[in-house]
C-alpha positions in Angstrom: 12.9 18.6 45.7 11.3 16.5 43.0 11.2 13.2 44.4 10.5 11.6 41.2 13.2 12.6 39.6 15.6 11.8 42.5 14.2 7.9 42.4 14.9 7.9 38.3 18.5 9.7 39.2 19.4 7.0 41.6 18.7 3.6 39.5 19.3 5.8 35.9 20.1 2.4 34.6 17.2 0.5 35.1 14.8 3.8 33.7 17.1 4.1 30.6 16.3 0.3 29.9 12.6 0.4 30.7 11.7 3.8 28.8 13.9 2.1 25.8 11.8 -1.1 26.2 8.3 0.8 26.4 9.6 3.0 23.4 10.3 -0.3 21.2 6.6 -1.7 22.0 5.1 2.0 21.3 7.2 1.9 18.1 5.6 -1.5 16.9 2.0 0.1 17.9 2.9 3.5 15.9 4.0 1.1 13.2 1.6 -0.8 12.5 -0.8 2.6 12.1 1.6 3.6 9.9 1.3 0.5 7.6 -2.8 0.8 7.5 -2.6 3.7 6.5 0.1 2.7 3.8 -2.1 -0.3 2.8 -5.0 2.4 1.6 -3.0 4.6 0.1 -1.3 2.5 -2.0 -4.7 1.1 -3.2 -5.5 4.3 -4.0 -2.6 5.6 -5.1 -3.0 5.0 -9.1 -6.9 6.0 -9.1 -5.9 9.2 -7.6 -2.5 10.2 -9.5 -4.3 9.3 -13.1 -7.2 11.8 -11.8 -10.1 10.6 -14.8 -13.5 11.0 -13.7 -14.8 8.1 -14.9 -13.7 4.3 -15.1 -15.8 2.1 -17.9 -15.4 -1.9 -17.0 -16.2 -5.3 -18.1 -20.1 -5.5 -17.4 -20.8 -6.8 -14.1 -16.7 -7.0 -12.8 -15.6 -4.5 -10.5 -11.8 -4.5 -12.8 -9.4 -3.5 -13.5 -7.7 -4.0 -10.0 -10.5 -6.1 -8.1 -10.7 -8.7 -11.0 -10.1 -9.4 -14.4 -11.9 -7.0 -16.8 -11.9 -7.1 -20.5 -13.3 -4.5 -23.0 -12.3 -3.9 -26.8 -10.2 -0.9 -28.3 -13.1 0.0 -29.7 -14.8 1.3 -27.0 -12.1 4.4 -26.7 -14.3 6.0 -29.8 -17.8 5.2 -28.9 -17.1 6.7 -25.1 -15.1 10.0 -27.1 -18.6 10.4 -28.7 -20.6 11.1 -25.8 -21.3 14.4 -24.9 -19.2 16.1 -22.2 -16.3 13.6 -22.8 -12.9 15.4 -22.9 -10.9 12.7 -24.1 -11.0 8.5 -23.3 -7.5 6.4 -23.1 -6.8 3.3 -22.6 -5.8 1.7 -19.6 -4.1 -1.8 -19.4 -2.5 -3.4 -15.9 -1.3 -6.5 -15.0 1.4 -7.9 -12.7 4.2 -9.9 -13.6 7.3 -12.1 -12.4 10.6 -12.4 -14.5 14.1 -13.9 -13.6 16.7 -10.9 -14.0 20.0 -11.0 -13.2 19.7 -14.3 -11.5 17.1 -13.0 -9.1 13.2 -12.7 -9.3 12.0 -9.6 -10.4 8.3 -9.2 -9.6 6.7 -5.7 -10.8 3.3 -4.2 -11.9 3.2 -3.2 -15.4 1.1 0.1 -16.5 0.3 0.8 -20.3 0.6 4.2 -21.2 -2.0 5.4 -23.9 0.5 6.8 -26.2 1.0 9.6 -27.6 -2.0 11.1 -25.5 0.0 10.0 -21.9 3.8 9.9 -22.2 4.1 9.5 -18.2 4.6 13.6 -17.8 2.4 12.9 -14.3 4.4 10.4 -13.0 6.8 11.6 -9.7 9.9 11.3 -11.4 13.3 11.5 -9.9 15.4 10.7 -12.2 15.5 10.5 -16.0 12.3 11.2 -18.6 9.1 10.1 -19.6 8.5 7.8 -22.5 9.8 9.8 -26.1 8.9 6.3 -27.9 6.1 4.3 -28.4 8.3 1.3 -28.3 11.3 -0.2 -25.8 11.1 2.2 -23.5 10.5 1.7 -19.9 10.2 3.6 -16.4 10.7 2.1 -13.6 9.5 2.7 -9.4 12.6 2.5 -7.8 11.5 -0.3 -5.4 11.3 -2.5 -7.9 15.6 -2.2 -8.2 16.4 -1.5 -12.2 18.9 1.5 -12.6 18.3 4.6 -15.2 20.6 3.4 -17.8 19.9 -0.6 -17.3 18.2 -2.8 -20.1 15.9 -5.6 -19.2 14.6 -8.1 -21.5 10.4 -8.5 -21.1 9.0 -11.6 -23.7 10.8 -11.3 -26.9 11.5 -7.4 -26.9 14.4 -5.8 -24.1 13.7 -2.2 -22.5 15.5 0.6 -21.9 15.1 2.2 -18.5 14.5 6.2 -19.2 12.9 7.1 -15.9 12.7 6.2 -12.3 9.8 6.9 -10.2 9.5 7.3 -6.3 6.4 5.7 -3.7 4.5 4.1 -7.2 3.6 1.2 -6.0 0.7 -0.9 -6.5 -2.1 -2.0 -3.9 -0.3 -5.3 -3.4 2.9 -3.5 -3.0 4.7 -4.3 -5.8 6.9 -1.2 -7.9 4.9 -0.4 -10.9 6.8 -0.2 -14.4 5.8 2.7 -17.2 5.5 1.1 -21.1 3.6 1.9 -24.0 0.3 0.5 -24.6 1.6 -1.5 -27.1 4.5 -2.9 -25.5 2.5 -3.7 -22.3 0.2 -6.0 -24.3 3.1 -7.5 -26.0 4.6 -8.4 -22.3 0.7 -9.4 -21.2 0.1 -11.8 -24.4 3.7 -12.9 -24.9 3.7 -16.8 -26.2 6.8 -19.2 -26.2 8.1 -19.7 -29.6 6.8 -23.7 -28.9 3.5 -22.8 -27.9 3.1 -21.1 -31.4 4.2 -23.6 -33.5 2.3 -26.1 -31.8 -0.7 -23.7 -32.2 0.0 -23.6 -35.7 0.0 -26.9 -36.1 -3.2 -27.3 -34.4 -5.0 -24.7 -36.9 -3.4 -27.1 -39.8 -4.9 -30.4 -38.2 -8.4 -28.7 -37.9 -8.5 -27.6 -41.4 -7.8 -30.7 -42.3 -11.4 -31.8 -41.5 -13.1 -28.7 -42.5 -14.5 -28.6 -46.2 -14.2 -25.0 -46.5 -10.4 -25.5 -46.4 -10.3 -28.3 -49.4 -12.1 -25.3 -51.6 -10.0 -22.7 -50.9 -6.6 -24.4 -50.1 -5.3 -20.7 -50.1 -7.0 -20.2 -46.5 -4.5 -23.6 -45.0 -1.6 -20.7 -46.2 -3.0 -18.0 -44.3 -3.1 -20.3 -41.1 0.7 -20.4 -40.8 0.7 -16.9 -40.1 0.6 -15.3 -35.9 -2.6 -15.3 -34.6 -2.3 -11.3 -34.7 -2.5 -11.1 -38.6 -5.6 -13.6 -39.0 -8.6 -10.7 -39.7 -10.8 -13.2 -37.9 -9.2 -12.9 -34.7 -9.7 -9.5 -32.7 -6.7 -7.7 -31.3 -5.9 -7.7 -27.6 -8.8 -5.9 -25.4 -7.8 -3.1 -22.7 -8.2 -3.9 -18.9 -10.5 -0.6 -18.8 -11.0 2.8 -20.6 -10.3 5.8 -18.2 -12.5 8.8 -19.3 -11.6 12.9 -18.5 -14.8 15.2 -18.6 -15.3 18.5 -20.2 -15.2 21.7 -17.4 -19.2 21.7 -16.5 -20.1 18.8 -17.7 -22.6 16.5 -15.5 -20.8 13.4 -14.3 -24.1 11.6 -13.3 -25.4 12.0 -16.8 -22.3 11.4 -18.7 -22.2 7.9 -16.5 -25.8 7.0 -16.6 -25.5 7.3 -20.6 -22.2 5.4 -20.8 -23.9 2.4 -17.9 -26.8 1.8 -20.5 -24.8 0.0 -23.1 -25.2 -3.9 -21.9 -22.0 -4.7 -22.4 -20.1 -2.1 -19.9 -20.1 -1.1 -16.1 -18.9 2.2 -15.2 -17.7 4.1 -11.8 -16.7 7.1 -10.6 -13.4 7.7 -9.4 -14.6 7.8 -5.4 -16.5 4.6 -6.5 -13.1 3.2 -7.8 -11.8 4.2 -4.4 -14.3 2.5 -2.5 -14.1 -0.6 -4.4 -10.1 -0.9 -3.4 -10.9 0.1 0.4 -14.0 -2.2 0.6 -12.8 -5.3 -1.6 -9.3 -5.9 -2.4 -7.7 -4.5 1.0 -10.6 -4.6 3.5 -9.7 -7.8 5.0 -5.9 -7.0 5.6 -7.1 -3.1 6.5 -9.6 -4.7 9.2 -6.7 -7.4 9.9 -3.9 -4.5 10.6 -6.7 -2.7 12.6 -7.7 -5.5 14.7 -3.7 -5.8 16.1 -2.7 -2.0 16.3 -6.2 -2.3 18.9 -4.3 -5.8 20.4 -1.1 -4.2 20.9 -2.1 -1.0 22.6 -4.2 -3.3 25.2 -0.7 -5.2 25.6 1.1 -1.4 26.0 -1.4 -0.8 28.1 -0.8 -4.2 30.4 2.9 -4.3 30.1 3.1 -0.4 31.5 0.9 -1.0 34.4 2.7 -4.1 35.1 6.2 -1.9 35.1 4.7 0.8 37.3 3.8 -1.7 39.8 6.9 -3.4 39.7 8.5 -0.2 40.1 6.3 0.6 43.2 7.4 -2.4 44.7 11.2 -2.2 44.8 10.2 1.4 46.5 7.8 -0.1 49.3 10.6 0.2 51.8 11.2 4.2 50.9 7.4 5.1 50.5 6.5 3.7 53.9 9.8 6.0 55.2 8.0 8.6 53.4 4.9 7.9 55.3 6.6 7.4 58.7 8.3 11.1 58.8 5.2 12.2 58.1 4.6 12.8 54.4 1.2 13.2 52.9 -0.5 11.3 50.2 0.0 13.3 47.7 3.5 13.4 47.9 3.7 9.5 47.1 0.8 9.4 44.6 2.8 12.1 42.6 6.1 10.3 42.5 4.1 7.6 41.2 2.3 9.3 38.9 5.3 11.6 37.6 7.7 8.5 37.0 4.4 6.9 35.1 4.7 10.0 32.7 8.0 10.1 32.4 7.9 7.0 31.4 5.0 6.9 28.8 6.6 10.5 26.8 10.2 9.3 26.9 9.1 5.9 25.5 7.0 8.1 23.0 9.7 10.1 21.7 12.1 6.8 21.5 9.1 5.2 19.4 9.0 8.1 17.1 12.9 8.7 16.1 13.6 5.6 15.9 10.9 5.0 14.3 11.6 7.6 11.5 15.0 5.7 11.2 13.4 2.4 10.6 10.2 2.8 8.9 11.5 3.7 5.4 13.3 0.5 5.4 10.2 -1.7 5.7 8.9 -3.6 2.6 5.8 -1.8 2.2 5.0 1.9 2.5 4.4 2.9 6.2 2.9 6.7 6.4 2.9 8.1 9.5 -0.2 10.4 9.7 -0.2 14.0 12.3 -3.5 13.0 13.2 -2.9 9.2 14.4 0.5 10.7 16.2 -1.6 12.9 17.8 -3.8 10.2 18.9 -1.2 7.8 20.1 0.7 10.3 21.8 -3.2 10.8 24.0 -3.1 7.1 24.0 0.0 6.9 25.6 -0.9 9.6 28.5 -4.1 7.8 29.2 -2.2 4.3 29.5 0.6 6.1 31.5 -2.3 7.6 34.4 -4.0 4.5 34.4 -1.2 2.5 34.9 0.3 4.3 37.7 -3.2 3.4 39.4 -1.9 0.1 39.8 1.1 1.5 42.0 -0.5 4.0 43.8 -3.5 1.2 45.2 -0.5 -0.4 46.3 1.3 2.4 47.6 -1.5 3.3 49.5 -1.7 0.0 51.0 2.0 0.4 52.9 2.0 0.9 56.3 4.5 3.6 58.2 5.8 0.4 60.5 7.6 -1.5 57.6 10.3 0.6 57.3 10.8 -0.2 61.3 10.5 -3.9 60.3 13.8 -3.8 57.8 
């Protein structure tokens, strides 16, 4: 005869609503694992799909995703000169907020070196990659646009051709797929007002300038977009992602590239490191610093139900004790219903949780390894809060259960 058992049999009730209430706060625990580990994978995510050995930076800025980095087109030739480079491609990123559809659609927009990277690595689940180098666009699909749907972004509107699953950026807004081109000319998009008055403003300077009374052809050329004036450089890329040759030696192709004064350059586990340790570390060491909170709390809470347990049983364990059974007898009840309690709450944590985790605004991934150590977590907490119970069980004596 299982006493245990028995005990749970006879207030069912009461068990089904305190394993379902230990579940729910094993759940949050488990979640909030889940979302750490979310948090550095997202950061990570675009370094690791893209795959290039090599990032080349604004000197001294640790861009494109810490801060703001700035290099010229340029640069894509002189880096495609140095030995054991495969091939060098632009890279442009930058986050933006629009009104669509009379809500705010807020989204992280990737250029795509074209024709060299038509988005045939991106996880797509619907639709194509790019086939244009203009006004066409794919979309994650947590940022909500439909295969099909046209959006307007600064004075050009896109065509969604693609949808892409889990691309999401390292502050966890859906990334968006354009060409180069076309993400520049979202980046550096100007009111029609804020040109004119900058026109106006190059036609009051010359105004002053002798050079312009000389050669009154010049005030002409300043009516035209900044864009077409040959003094005036064309947008610079965020960063020039480099592939190697097979065999070629990464520390050398790096050192070679570093020496030019005006770029830094990193590897892409230093481009890893540089998301982990900078942009995320204080919301990684944040999430890491409550999942550690909340399992003390588990820990508490269980012990604290164990022993309240015990208590409504005083009456039937000093019976127990008065016909004669041993310690053990009691100590295993105890320790059985502790157990039962810490793997059925377990098992509620982890299907509901698989119900309710993919409907959480950011990515929660859910790891074998920290299941693993949860689920030893949870057995641990479960013995030592039955400890609790049994120091009081121990403490009954045979004559209450004479005493009423």
């Amino acid at each position: 005869m299982n006493l245990a058992l028995k005990d749970v049999r006879y207030n069912l009730g009461r068990f089904v609503l305190t394993v379902f209430g230990t579940g729910m706060l094993l759940m949050v625990v488990m979640g909030m694992a889940g979302i750490y580990r979310g948090l550095v994978e997202d950061a990570m995510l675009l370094v690791q799909r893209m795959g290039a050995d090599l990032w080349v930076v604004q000197r001294d800025t640790r861009g494109p995703f810490a801060e703001v980095s700035r290099v010229p087109r340029s640069l894509v030739y002189r880096i495609q000169a140095v030995p054991g480079v495969a091939a060098a491609r632009e890279f442009v990123f930058h986050t933006i907020q629009r009104q669509h559809e009379k809500r705010p659609l807020r989204m992280s927009v990737l250029g795509l070196s074209w024709p060299a990277d038509k988005g045939d690595w991106l996880p797509l689940v619907a639709g194509r990659p790019l086939r244009k180098n203009h006004y066409e666009i794919v979309a994650d699909q947590s940022v909500g646009l439909r295969l099909g749907e046209r959006i307007r972004l600064g004075k050009d509107t896109y065509t969604v051709v693609g949808l892409t699953r889990g691309m999401v950026s390292s502050g966890g807004d859906g990334m968006v797929f354009v060409s180069l081109w076309d993400s520049q000319a979202i980046q550096f998009d100007t009111p029609a007002e804020a040109i004119r008055l900058e026109r106006a403003a190059r036609q009051r300077r010359s105004q002053s300038d002798e050079a312009f009374f000389k050669q009154p052809a010049l005030v002409e050329r300043l009516s035209e977009p900044a864009s077409r004036l040959p003094a005036v450089a064309s947008p610079e890329l965020s960063a020039v992602v480099v592939d190697l040759r097979p065999g070629a030696d990464l520390g050398a192709v790096a050192e070679t590239i570093s020496a030019w004064g005006d770029v830094s350059v990193f590897t892409k586990g230093g481009q890893e490191d540089l998301l982990v340790q900078g942009m995320v570390d204080k919301a990684r060491r944040q999430l890491g610093m409550f999942r550690a909170l909340l399992t003390v709390i588990a820990a508490i809470i269980m012990a604290l139900i164990i022993y309240t347990l015990t208590l409504d049983k005083l009456h039937s364990i000093a019976l127990l004790k008065l016909i004669g059974a041993q310690n053990r007898v009691i100590l295993g009840l105890i320790l059985e219903q502790a157990l039962m309690l810490g793997v059925l709450g377990y098992g509620i944590a982890y299907f509901v949780g698989q119900k309710l985790f993919p409907m959480f605004p950011r990515r929660v991934v859910l790891t074998g390894e920290d299941l693993i150590q949860l689920g030893v977590i949870t057995l641990v907490i479960s013995v030592l809060s039955s400890v609790l119970g049994i120091w009081r069980a121990m403490r009954v004596h045979p004559n209450q259960a004479l005493m009423g």
